[in-house]
N, C-alpha and C positions, 0 to 999 in steps of 0.2 A: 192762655199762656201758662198757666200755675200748671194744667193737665201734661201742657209740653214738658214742664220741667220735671214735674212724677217719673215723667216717658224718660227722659234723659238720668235723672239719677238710677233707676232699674237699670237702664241701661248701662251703665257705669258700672253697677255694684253686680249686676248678675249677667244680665241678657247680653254683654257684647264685653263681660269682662275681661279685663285687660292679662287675665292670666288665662282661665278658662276658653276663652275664645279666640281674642288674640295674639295671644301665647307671647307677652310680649313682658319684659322686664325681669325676666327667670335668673339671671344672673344674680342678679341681689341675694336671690335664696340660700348662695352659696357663702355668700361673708356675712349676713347676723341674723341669721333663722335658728341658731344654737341659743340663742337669749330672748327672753322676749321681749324685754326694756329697751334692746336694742334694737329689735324688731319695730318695735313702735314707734320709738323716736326716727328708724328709719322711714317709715310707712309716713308719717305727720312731716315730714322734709319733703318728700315725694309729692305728697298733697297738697302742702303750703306751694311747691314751687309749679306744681302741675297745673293749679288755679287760677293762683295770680300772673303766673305764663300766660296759660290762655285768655283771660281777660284781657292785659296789657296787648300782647299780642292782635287779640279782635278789634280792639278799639282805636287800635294803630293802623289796621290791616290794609288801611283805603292808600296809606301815605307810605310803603313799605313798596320801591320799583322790582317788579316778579325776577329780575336777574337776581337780585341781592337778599331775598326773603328769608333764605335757609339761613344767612351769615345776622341777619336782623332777630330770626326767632333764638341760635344760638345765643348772641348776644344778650339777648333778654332775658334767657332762660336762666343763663349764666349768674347774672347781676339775682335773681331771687336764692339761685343754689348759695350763692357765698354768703345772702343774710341769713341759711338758713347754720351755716358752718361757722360764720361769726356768734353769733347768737349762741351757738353752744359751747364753742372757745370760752364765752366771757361768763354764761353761766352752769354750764354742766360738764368743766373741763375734764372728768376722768372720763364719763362717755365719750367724748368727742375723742380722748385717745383711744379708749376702746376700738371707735368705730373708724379710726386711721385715716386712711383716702377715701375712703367708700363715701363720707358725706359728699365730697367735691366731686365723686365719680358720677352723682346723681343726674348731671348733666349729660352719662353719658346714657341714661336709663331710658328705653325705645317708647317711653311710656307718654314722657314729656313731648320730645318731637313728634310721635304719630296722632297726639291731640291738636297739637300747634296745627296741622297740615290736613287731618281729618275731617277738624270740627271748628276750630276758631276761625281761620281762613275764610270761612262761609257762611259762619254764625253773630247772631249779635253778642257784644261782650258776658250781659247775665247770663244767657246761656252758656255760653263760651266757658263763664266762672262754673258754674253749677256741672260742665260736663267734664273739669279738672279735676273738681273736688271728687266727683262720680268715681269717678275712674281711680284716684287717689286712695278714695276708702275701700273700693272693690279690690286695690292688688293690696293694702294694707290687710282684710280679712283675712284674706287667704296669704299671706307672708306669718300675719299675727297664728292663725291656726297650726300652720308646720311650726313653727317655734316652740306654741305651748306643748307640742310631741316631743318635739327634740333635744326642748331641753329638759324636762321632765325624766325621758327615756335616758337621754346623755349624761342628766347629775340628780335625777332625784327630785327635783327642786321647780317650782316656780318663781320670778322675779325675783331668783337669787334666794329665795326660801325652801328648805327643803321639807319636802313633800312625803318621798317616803321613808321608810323607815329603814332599823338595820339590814334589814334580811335582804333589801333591796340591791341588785348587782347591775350597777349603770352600764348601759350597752356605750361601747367604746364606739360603733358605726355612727351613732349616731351626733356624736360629736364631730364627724368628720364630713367633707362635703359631697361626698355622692350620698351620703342619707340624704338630701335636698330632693336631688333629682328623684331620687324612689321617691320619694313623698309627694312631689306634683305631679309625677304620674299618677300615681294611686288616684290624684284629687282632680287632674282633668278626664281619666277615667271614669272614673263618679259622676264628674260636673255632666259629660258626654251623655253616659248611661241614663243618667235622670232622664237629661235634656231630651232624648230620643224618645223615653218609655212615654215623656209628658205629651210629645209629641206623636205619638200611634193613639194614646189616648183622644187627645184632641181630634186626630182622624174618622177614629172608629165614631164618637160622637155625633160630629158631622154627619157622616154616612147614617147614621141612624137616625137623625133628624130631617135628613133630606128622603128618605124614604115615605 
């Protein structure tokens, strides 16, 4: 089981990731990949609710009637996004205005439901947890990596500290939300290009061993 879980976190964080592969939750990119604190505390909401989703969700899954599942995993989902938007009300109220609707929009993130219906549905709950959390820190990486560009590139600065110096002339694009899109292109290009190169290698390999 431990080898399964390995299998399942890789697979979260690279092999089946939720941005790279699935191309699923791109939207976020666009309200707080300009900050990275915002980034992060967006990424760890996503994670927290992606998780404990899918676990609640798996361990319920037997007592859940297939007409009403969609309306039952909603539900569910819902009730972790608002502790995850309470919780910041009560202790990190300037982020939480920072980051406006977007925490309560988390529910609407393709990220949460296509684990719910992918993998809890048919998995046991530790899995189920461990394939949340996967997937959670696999689009957090890559949320958290365009941020450190964009806000660096956009104000100079990381975590709100500024980085460089005078001479430095912050790119206006990149404060804005099509720098997003350029950026995940660039990075499921790369993700792609690897993945391919990794893969003729693996081929050629093969073929030379089978000879």
């Amino acid at each position: 089981m431990k080898s399964n879980y390995g299998k399942i976190l890789k697979d979260g964080i690279w092999s089946n990731n939720p941005i790279f592969v699935q191309v699923l939750g791109i939207c976020s990119t666009l309200a707080v990949t300009n900050n990275v604190k915002n980034t992060l505390i967006m990424a760890a909401g996503v994670t927290f609710a992606t998780g404990l989703g899918s676990l609640t969700l798996s361990a319920i899954k037997d007592l859940i009637p297939r007409k009403v599942r969609m309306i039952i995993q909603v539900l569910v989902l819902s009730f972790y996004v608002i502790l995850v938007d309470i919780v910041l009300r009560a202790y990190l109220p300037a982020v939480s205005k920072q980051l406006g609707p977007y925490v309560g929009l988390i529910i609407t993130n393709c990220i949460l439901m296509g684990r719910a219906e992918a993998f809890a549905a048919a998995n046991p709950p530790i899995a189920s947890l461990v394939d949340g959390v996967a997937n959670g820190l696999g689009y957090g990486i890559v949320l958290t990596a365009i941020a450190v560009i964009r806000e660096f590139l956009g104000f100079g600065s990381i975590f709100g500290m500024r980085i460089a110096g005078a001479w430095f002339t912050p790119w206006t694009i990149m404060i804005m939300a099509p720098s997003a899109f350029f950026l995940v292109a660039l990075a499921l290009w790369g993700a792609k290009s690897y993945t391919a190169r990794a893969e003729a290698r693996r081929k050629a390999a093969g073929a030379v061993r089978s000879r």
